[in-house]
Backbone bond lengths (Angstrom), bond angles and torsions (degrees), N, CA, C in turn:
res aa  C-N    CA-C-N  psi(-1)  N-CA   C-N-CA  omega(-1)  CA-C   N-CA-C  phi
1 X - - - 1.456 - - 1.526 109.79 -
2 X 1.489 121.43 144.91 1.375 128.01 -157.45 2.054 89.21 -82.35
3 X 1.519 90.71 159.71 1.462 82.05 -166.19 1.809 80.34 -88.50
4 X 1.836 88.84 170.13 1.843 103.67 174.45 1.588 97.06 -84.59
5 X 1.861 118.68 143.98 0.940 129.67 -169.18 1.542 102.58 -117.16
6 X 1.716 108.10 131.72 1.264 109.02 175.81 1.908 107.71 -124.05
7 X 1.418 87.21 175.03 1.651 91.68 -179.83 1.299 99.51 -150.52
8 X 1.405 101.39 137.53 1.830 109.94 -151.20 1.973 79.66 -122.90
9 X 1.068 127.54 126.65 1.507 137.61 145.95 1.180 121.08 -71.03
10 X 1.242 145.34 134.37 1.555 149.55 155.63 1.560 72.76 76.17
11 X 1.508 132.90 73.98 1.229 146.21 140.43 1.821 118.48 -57.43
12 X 1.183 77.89 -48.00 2.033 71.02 175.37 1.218 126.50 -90.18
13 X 1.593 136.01 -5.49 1.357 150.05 158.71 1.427 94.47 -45.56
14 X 1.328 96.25 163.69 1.751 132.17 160.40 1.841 119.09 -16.56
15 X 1.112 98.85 -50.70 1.440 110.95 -158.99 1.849 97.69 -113.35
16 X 1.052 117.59 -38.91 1.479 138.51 -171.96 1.263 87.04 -50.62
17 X 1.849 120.73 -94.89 1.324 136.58 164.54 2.078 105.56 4.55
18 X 1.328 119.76 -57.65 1.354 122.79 -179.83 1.346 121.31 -79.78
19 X 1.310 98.47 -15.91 2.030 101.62 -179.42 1.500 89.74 -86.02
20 X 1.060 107.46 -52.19 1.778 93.64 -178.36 1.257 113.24 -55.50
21 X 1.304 127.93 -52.37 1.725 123.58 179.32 1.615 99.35 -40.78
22 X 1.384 116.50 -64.50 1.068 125.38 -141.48 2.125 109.41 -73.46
23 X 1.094 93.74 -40.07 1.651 101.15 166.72 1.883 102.97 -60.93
24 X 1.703 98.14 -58.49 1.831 85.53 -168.71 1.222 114.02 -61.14
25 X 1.522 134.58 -14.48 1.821 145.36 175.21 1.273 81.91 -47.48
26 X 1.559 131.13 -66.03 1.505 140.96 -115.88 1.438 91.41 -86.24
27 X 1.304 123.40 -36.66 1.530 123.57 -158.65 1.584 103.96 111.30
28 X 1.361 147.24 -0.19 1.317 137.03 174.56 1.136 118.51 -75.26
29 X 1.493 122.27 159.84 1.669 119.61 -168.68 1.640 94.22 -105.67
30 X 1.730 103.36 134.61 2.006 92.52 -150.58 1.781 75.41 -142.40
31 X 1.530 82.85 126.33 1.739 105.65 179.06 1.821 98.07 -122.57
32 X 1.228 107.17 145.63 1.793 97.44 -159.06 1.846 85.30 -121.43
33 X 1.111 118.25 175.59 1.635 126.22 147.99 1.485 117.15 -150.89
34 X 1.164 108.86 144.97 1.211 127.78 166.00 1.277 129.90 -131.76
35 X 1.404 136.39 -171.96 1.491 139.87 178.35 1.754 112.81 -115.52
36 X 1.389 101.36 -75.99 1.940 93.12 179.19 1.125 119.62 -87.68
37 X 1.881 118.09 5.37 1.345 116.51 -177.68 1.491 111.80 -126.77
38 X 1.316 126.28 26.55 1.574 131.34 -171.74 1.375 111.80 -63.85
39 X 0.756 115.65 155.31 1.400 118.31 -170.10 1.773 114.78 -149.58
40 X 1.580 121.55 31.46 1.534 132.84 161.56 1.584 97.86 17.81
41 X 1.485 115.64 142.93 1.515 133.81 -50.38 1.778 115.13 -49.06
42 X 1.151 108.71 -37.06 1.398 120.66 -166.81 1.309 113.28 -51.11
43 X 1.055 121.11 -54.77 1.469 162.56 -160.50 1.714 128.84 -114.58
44 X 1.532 102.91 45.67 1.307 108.98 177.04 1.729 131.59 -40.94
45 X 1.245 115.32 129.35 1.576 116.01 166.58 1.331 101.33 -62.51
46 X 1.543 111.35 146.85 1.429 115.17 179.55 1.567 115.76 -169.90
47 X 1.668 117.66 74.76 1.518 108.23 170.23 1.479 116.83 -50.88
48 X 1.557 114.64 101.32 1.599 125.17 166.71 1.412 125.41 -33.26
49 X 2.019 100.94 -36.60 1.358 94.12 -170.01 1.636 105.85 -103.49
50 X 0.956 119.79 18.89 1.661 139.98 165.09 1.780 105.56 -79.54
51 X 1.105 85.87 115.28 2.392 86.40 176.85 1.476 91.03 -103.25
52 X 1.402 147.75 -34.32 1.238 135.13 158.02 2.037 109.01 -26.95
53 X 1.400 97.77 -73.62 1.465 107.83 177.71 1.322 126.41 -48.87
54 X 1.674 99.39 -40.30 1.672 84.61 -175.59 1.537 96.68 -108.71
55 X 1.183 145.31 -8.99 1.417 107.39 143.46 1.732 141.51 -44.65
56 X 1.330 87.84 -17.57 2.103 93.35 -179.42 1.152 115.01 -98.78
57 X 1.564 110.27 -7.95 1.818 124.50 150.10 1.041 120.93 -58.43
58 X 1.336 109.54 -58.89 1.348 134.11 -160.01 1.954 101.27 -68.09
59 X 1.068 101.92 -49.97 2.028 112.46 -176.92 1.776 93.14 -75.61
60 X 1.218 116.87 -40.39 1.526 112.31 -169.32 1.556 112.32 -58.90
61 X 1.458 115.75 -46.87 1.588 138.61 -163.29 1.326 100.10 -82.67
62 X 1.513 110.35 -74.45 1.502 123.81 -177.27 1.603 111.03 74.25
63 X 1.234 99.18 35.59 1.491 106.88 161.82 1.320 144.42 -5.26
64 X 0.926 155.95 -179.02 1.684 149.90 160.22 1.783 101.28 -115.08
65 X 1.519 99.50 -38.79 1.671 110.68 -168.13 1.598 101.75 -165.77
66 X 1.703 108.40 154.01 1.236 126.41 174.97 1.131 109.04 -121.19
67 X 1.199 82.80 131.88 2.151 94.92 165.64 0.951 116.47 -94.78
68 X 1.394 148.84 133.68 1.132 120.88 -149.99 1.499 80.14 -137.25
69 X 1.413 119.11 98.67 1.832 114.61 162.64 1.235 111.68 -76.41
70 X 1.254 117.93 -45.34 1.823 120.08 -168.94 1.076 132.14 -12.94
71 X 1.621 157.15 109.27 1.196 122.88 -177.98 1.785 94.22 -178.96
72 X 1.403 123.55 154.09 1.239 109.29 157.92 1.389 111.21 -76.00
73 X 1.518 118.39 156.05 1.577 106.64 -170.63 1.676 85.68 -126.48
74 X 1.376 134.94 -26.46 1.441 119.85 -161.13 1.504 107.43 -85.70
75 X 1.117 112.01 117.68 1.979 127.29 179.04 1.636 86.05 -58.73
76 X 1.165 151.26 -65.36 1.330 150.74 169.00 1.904 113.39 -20.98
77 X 1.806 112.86 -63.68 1.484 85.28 158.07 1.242 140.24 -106.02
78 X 2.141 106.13 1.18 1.475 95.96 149.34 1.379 136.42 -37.85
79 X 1.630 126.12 -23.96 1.228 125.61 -138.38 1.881 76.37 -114.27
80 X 1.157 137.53 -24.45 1.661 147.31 -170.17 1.330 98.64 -77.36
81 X 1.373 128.00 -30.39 1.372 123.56 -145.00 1.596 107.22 -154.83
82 X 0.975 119.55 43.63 1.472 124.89 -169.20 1.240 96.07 -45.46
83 X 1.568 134.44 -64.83 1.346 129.95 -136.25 1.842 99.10 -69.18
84 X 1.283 104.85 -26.94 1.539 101.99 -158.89 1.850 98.64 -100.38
85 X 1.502 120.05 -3.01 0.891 106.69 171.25 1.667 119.45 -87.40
86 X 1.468 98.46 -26.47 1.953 119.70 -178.46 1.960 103.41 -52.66
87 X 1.810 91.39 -43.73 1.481 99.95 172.64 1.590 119.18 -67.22
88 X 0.978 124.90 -20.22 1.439 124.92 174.63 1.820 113.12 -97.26
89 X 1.292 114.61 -24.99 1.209 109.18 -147.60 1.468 107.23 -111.28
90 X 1.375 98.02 -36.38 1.794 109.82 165.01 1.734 120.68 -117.31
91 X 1.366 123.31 -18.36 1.145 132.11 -173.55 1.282 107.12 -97.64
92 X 1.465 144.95 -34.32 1.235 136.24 143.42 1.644 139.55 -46.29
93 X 1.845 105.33 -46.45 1.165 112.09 176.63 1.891 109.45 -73.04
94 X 1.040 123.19 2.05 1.390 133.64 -149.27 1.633 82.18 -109.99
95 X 1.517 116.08 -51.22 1.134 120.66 -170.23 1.215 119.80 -65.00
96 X 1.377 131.94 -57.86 1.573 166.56 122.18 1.725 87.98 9.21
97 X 1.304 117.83 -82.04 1.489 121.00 177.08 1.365 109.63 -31.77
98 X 0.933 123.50 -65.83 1.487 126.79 -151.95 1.366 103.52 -76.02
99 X 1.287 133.75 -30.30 1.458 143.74 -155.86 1.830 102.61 -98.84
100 X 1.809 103.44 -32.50 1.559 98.84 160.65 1.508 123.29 -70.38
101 X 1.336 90.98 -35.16 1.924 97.70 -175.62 1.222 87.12 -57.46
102 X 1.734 149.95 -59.17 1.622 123.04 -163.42 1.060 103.58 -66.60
103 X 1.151 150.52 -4.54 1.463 130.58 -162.84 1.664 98.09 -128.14
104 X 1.577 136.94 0.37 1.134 144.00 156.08 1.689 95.39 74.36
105 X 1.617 127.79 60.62 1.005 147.77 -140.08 1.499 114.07 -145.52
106 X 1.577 125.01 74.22 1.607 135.45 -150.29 1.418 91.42 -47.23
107 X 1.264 134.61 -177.82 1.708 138.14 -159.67 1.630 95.58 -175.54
108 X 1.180 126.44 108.28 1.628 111.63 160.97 1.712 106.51 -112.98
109 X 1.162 90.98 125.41 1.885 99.72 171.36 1.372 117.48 -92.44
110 X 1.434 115.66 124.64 1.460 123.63 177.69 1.751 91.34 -93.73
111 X 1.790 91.25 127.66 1.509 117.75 169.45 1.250 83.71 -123.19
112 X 1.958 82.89 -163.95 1.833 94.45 178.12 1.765 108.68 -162.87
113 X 1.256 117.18 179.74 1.326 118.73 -167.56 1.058 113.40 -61.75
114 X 1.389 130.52 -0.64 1.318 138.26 -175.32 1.567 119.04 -78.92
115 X 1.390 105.29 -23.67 1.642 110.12 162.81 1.635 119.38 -52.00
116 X 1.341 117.04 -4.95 1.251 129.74 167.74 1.161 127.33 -130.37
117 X 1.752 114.82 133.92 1.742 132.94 -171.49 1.659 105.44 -29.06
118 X 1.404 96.80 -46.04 1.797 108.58 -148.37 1.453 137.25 64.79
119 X 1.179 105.99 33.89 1.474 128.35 -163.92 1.759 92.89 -60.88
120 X 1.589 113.27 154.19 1.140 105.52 -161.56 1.792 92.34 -103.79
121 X 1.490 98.36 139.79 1.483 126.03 -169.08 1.761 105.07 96.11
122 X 0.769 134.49 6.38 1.231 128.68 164.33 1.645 144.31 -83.57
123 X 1.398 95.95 -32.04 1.208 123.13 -175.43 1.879 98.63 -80.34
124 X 1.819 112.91 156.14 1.443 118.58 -15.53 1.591 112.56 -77.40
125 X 1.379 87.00 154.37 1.467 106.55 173.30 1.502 109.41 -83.57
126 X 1.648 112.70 144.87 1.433 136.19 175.86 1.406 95.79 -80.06
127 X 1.760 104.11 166.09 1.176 96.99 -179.09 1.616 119.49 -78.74
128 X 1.293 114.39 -15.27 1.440 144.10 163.12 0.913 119.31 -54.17
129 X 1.265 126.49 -38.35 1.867 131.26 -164.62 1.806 106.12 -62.58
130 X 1.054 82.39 139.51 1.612 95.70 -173.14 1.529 111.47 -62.74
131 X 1.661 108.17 121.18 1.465 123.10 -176.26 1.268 123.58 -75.81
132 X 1.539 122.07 105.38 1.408 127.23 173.06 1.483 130.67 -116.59
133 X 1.403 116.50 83.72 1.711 114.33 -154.77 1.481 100.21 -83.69
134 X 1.266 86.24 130.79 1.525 116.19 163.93 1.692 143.94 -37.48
135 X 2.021 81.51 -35.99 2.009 85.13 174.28 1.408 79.26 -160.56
136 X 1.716 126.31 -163.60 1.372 114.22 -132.78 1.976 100.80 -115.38
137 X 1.494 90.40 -6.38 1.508 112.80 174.36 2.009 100.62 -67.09
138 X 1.058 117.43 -46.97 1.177 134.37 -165.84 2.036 103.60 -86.64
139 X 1.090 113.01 -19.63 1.520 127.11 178.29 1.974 102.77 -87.93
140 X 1.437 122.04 -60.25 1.528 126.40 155.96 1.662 111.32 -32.31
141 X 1.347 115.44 -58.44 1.435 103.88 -169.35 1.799 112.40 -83.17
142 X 1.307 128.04 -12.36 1.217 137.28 168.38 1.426 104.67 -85.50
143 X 1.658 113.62 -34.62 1.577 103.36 170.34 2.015 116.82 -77.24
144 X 1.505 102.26 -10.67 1.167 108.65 168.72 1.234 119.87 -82.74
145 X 1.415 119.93 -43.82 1.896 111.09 165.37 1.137 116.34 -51.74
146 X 1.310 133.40 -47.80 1.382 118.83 -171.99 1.667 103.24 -81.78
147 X 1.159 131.05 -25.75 1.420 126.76 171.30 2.396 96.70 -37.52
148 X 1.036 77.09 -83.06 1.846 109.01 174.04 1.787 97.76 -12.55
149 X 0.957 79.85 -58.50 1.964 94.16 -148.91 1.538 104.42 -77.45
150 X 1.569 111.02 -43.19 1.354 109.31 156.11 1.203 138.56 -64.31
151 X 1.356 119.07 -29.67 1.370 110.23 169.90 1.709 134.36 -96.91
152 X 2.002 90.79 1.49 1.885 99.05 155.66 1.703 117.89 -167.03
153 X 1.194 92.24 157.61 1.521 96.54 -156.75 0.980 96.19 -93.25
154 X 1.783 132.17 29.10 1.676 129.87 -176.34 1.794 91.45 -123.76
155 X 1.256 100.06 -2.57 1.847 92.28 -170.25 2.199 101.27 -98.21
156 X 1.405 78.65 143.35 2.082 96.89 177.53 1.331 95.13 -117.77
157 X 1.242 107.05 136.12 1.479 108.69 160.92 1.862 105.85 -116.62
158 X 1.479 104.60 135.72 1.476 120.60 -157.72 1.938 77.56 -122.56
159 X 1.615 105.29 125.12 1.568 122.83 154.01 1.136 124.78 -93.14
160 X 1.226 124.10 125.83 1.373 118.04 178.08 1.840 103.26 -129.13
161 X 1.167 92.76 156.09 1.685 113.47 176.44 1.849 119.60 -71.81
162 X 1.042 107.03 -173.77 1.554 114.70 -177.23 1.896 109.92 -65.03
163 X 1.074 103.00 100.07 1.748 124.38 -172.25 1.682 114.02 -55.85
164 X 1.317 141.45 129.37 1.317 138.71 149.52 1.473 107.66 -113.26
165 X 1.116 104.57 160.26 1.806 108.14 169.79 1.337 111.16 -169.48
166 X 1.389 133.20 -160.61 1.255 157.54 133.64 1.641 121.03 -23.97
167 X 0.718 143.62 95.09 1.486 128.12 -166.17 1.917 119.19 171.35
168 X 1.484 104.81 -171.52 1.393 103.83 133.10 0.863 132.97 -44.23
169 X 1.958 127.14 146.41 1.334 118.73 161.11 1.241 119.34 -84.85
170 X 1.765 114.38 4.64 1.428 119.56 173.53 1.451 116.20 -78.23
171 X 1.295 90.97 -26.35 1.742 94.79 -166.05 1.748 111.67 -78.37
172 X 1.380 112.92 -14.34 1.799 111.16 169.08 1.837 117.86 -137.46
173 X 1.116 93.36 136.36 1.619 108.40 -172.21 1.705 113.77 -65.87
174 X 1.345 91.33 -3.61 1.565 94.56 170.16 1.648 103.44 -108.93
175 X 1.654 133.25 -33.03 1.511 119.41 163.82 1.326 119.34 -66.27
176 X 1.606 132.40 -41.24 0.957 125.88 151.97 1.855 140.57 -18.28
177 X 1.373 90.00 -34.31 1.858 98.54 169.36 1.616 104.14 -87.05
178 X 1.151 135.95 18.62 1.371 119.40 153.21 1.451 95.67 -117.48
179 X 1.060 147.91 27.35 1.402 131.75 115.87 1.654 131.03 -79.28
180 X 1.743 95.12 -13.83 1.658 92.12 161.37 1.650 120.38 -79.95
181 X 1.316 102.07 -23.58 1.375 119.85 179.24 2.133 106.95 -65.07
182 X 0.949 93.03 -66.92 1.320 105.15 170.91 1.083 179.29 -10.09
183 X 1.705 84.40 -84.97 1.701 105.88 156.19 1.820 104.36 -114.08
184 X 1.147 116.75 35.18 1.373 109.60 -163.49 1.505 87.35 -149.07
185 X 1.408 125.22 23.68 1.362 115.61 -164.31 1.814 103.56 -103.68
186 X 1.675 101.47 120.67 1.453 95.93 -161.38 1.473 126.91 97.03
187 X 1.413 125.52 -18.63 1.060 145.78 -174.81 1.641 103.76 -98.49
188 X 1.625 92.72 -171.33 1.670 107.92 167.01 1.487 108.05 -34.11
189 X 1.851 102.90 142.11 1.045 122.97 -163.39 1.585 97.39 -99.13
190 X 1.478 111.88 127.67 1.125 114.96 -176.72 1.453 117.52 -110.32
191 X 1.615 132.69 135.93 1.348 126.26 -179.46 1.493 114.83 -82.02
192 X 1.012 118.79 122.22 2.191 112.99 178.75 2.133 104.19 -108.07
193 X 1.027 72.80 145.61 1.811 68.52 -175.51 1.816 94.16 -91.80
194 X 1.325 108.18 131.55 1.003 132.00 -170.08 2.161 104.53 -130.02
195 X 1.863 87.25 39.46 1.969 78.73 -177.22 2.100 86.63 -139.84
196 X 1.367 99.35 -19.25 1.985 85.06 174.24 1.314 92.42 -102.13
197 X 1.687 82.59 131.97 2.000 95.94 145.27 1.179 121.80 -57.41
198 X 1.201 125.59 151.46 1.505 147.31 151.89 1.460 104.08 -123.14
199 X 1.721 104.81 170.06 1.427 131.14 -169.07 1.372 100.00 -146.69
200 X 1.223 140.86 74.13 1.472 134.06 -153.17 1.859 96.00 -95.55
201 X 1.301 116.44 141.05 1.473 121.70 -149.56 1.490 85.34 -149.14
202 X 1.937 94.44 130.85 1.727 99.54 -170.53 2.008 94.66 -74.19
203 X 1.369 93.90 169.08 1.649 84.51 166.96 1.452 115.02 -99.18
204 X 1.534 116.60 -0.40 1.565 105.46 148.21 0.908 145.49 -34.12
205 X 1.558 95.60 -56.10 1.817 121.40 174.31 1.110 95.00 -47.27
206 X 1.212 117.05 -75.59 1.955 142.36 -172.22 1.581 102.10 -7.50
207 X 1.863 92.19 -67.33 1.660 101.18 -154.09 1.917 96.71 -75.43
208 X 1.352 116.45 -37.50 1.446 106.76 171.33 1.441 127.86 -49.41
209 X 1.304 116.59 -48.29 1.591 137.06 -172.84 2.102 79.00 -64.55
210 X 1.263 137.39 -46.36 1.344 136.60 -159.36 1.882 100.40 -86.41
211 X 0.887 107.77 -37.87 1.768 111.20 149.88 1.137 122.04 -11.62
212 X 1.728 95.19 -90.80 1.209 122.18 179.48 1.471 122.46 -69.71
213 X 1.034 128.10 -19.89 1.554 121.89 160.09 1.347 123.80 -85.46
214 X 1.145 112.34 -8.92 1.719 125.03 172.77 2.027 91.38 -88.57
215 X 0.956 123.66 -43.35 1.772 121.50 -171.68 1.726 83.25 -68.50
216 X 1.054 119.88 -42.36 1.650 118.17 -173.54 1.630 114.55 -74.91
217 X 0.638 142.43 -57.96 1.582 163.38 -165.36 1.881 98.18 -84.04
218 X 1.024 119.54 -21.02 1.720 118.62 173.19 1.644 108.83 -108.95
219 X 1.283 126.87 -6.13 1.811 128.16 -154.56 2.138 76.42 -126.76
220 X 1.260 125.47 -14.54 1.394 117.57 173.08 1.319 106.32 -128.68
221 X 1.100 99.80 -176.61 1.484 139.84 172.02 2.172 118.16 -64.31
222 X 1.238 85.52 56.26 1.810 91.74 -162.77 1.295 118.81 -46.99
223 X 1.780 121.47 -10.28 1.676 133.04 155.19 1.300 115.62 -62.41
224 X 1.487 103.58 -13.43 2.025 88.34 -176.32 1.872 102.33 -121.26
225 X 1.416 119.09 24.46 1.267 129.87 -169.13 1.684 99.65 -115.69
226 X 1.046 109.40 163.83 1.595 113.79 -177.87 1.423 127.58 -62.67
227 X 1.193 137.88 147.88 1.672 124.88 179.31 1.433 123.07 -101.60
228 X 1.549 108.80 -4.83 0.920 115.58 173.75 1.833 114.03 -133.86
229 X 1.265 110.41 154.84 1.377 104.24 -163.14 1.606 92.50 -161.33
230 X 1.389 112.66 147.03 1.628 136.21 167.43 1.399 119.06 -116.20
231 X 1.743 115.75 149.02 0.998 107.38 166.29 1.733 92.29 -146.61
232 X 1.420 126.04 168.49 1.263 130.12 -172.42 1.311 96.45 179.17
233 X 1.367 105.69 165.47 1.400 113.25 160.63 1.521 116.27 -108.65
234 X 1.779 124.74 163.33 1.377 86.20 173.83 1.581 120.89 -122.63
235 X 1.504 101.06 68.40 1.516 123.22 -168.02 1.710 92.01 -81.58
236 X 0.883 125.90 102.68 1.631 118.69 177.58 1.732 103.14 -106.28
237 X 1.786 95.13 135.90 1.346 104.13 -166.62 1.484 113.45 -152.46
238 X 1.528 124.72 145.98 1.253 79.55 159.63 1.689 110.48 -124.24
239 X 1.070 106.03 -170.01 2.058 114.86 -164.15 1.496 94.61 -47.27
240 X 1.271 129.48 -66.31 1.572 128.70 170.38 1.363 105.25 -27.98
241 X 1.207 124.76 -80.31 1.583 119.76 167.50 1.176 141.30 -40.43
242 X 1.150 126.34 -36.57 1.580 135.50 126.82 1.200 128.26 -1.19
243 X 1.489 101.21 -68.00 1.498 113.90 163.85 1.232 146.29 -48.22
244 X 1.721 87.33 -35.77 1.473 98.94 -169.68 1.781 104.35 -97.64
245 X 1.680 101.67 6.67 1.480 96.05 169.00 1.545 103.76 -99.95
246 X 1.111 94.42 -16.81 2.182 93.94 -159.03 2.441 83.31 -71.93
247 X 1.681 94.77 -39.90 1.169 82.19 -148.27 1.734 105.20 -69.26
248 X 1.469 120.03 -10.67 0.993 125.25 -159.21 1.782 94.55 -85.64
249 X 1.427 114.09 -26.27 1.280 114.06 -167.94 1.558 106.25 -86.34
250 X 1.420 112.12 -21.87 1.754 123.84 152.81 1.334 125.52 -53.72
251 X 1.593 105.10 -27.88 1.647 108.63 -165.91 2.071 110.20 60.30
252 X 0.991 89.27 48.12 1.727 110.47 -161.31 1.820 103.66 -128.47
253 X 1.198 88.23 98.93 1.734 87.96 175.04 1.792 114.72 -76.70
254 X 1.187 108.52 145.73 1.435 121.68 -170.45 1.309 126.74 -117.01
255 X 1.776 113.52 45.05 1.274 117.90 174.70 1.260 132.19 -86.27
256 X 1.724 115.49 24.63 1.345 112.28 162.07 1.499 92.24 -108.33
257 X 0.693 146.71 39.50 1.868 144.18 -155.84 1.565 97.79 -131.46
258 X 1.103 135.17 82.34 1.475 134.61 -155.96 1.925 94.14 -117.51
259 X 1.859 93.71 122.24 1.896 94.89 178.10 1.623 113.09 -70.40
260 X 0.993 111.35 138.45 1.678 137.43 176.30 1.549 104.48 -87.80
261 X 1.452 138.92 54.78 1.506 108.16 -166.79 1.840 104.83 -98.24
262 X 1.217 100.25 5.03 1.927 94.32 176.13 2.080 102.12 -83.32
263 X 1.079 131.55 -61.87 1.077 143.65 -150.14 1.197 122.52 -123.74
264 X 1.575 142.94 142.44 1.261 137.73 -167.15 1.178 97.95 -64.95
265 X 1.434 137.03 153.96 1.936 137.06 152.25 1.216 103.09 -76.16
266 X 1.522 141.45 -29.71 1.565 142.16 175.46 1.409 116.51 -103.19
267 X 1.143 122.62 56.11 1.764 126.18 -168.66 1.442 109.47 -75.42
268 X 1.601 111.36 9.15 1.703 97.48 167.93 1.192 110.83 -81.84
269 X 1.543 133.21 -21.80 1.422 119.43 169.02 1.817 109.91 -128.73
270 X 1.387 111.65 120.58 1.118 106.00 162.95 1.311 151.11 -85.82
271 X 1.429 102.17 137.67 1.465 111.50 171.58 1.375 143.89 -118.14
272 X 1.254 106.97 160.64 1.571 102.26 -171.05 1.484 131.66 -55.75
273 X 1.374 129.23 151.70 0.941 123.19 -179.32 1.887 132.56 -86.31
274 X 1.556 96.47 -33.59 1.576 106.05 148.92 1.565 103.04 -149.44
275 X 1.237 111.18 143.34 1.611 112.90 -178.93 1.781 80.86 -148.14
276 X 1.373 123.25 43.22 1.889 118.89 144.76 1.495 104.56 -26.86
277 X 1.648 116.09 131.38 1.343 137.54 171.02 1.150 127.55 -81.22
278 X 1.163 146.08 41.58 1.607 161.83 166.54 2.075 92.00 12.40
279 X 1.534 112.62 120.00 1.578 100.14 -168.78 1.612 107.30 -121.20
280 X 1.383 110.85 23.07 1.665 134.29 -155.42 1.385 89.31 -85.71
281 X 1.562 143.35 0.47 1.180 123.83 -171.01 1.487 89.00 -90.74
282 X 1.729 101.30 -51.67 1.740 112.41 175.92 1.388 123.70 -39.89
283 X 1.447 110.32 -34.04 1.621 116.42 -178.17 1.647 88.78 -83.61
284 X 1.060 158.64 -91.35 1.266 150.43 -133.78 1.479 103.80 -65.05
285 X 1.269 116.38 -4.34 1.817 114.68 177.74 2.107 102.40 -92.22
286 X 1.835 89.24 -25.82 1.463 86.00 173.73 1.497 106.37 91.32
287 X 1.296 96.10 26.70 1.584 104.33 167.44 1.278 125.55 -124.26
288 X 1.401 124.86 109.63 1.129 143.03 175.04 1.551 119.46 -10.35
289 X 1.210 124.12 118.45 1.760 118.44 -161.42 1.701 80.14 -132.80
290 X 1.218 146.80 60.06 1.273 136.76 175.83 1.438 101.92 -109.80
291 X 1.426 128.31 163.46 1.466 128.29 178.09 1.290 138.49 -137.93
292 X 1.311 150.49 142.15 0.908 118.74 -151.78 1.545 118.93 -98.73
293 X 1.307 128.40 145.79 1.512 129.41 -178.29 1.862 120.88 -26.81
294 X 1.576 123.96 109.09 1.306 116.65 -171.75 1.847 117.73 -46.22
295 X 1.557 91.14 -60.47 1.469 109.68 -176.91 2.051 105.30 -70.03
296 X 1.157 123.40 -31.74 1.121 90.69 157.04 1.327 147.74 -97.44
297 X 1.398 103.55 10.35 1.529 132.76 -176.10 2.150 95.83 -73.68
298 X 1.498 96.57 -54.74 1.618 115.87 -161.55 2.193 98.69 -74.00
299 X 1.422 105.35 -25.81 1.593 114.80 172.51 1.477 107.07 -61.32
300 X 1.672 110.62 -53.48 1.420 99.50 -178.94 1.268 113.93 -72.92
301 X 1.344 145.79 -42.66 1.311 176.83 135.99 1.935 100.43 1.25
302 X 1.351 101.03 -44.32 1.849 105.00 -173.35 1.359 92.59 -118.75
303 X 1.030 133.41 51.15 1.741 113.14 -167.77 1.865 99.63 -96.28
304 X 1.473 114.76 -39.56 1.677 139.37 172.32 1.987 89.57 -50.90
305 X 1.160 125.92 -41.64 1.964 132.11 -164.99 1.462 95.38 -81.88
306 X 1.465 132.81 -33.36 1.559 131.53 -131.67 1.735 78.79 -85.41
307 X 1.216 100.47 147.21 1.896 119.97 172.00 1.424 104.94 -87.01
């Protein structure tokens, strides 16, 4: 039997890097694209916001389903660069949509909890609950689901929470704190906000939970399945706390690491205070929403760092 063919976008990012592991584990035939990191055959070049380009992807590959990682993810240079983020964040996935609907071509869009305020007592949010983003990073990816969803009835959009993985420590706001931990140890005194929740979610999980809804959403009828979908873990923490696990799993004391719990430390863009991902759509599809242990995920992960 011919294998099922996928196409992973923003393949070499954070999460990308794991959808590909995680499809080729499975047995799927997994063609990735990117822009400054392509890497021919594996690893197609591919301007997203080009419909010249990704139509000759799209007819070349002929996919079963897209993953669609691509996206700016930092509210910091969404908020620098609006025009070029609207082009990535809603004007691509909008594009992508519309170009699968001709070719009858499943589409899942990675958003994130940020489509919601997080006002405190609210959380978790259903996948239903009415979307109100907080700053303008979080307005692009809510203006990107409904881009998605309106223009085909083969596209899911899957939310996910604040990402760690394998990687750079540039590339996630949760690896990044073991370079605050780190190289800053003893040094300048740094403020951590210690007043928003987070739910920090490996991108293992991510690309597995994206597995299994691609084996689901391609083996059915993906018009009579849900359009919206969550996944999270429910490790609740906040960035101060974070720290004091990453640093404990360093054996790294953290006395320039001082908690912030009155006021944001980054008040040029705001964010929510809990926006928890309600993942009951995922359980009633019968897909595994379990996660894997932080501190022993980050043990194997630093074990080469550990003193």
């Amino acid at each position: 039997m011919a294998k099922k063919k996928v196409l992973v976008t923003g393949a070499t990012g954070l999460l990308g890097r794991q959808v590909v592991r995680a499809f080729d584990e499975a047995g799927w035939e997994v063609i990735g694209t990117g822009l400054s990191r392509a890497n021919p055959p594996r690893i197609l070049k591919l301007d997203i916001t080009d419909q010249e380009e990704v139509e000759k992807v799209l007819d070349d590959v002929k996919p079963a389903i897209i993953i669609h990682c691509a996206a700016e993810k930092s509210p910091d240079k969404c908020a620098s660069d609006p025009a070029g983020t609207k082009a990535l964040n809603v004007a691509a996935p909008k594009l992508l949509a519309e170009q699968t609907a001709a070719r009858n071509i499943v589409l899942v869009y990675i958003s994130t909890d940020y489509v919601f305020d997080g006002t405190p007592g609210e959380a978790p949010y259903e996948t239903d609950a009415e979307t109100s983003p907080p700053n303008f990073y979080g307005e692009t990816k809510r203006d990107g689901e409904d881009a998605v969803i309106k223009a085909s009835d083969r596209a899911v959009v899957l939310r996910v929470p604040l990402l760690f993985g394998s990687g750079d420590n540039s590339e996630s706001a949760v690896n990044t704190l073991i370079d605050t931990i780190w190289n800053k140890s003893g040094k300048d005194k740094v403020d951590m906000d210690h007043w928003a929740i987070r739910y920090p979610t490996n991108t293992e999980d991510v690309a597995r939970v994206l597995k299994d809804i691609a084996e689901k959403y391609t083996s059915e009828d993906p018009t009579s399945l849900p359009k919206i979908l969550q996944f999270s873990s429910e490790d609740r923490c906040t960035k101060y706390e974070i720290c004091e696990r990453l640093a404990q799993v360093l054996g790294l004391p953290m006395p320039h690491i001082i908690a912030n719990s009155t006021v944001d430390p980054n008040p040029s863009v705001k964010r929510p205070y809990d926006c928890h991902l309600s993942t009951k759509a995922l359980k009633d599809l019968g897909i595994n929403v379990t996660t894997m242990d932080f501190e022993a995920w980050w043990k194997r992960e630093l074990r080469a760092f550990r003193k």
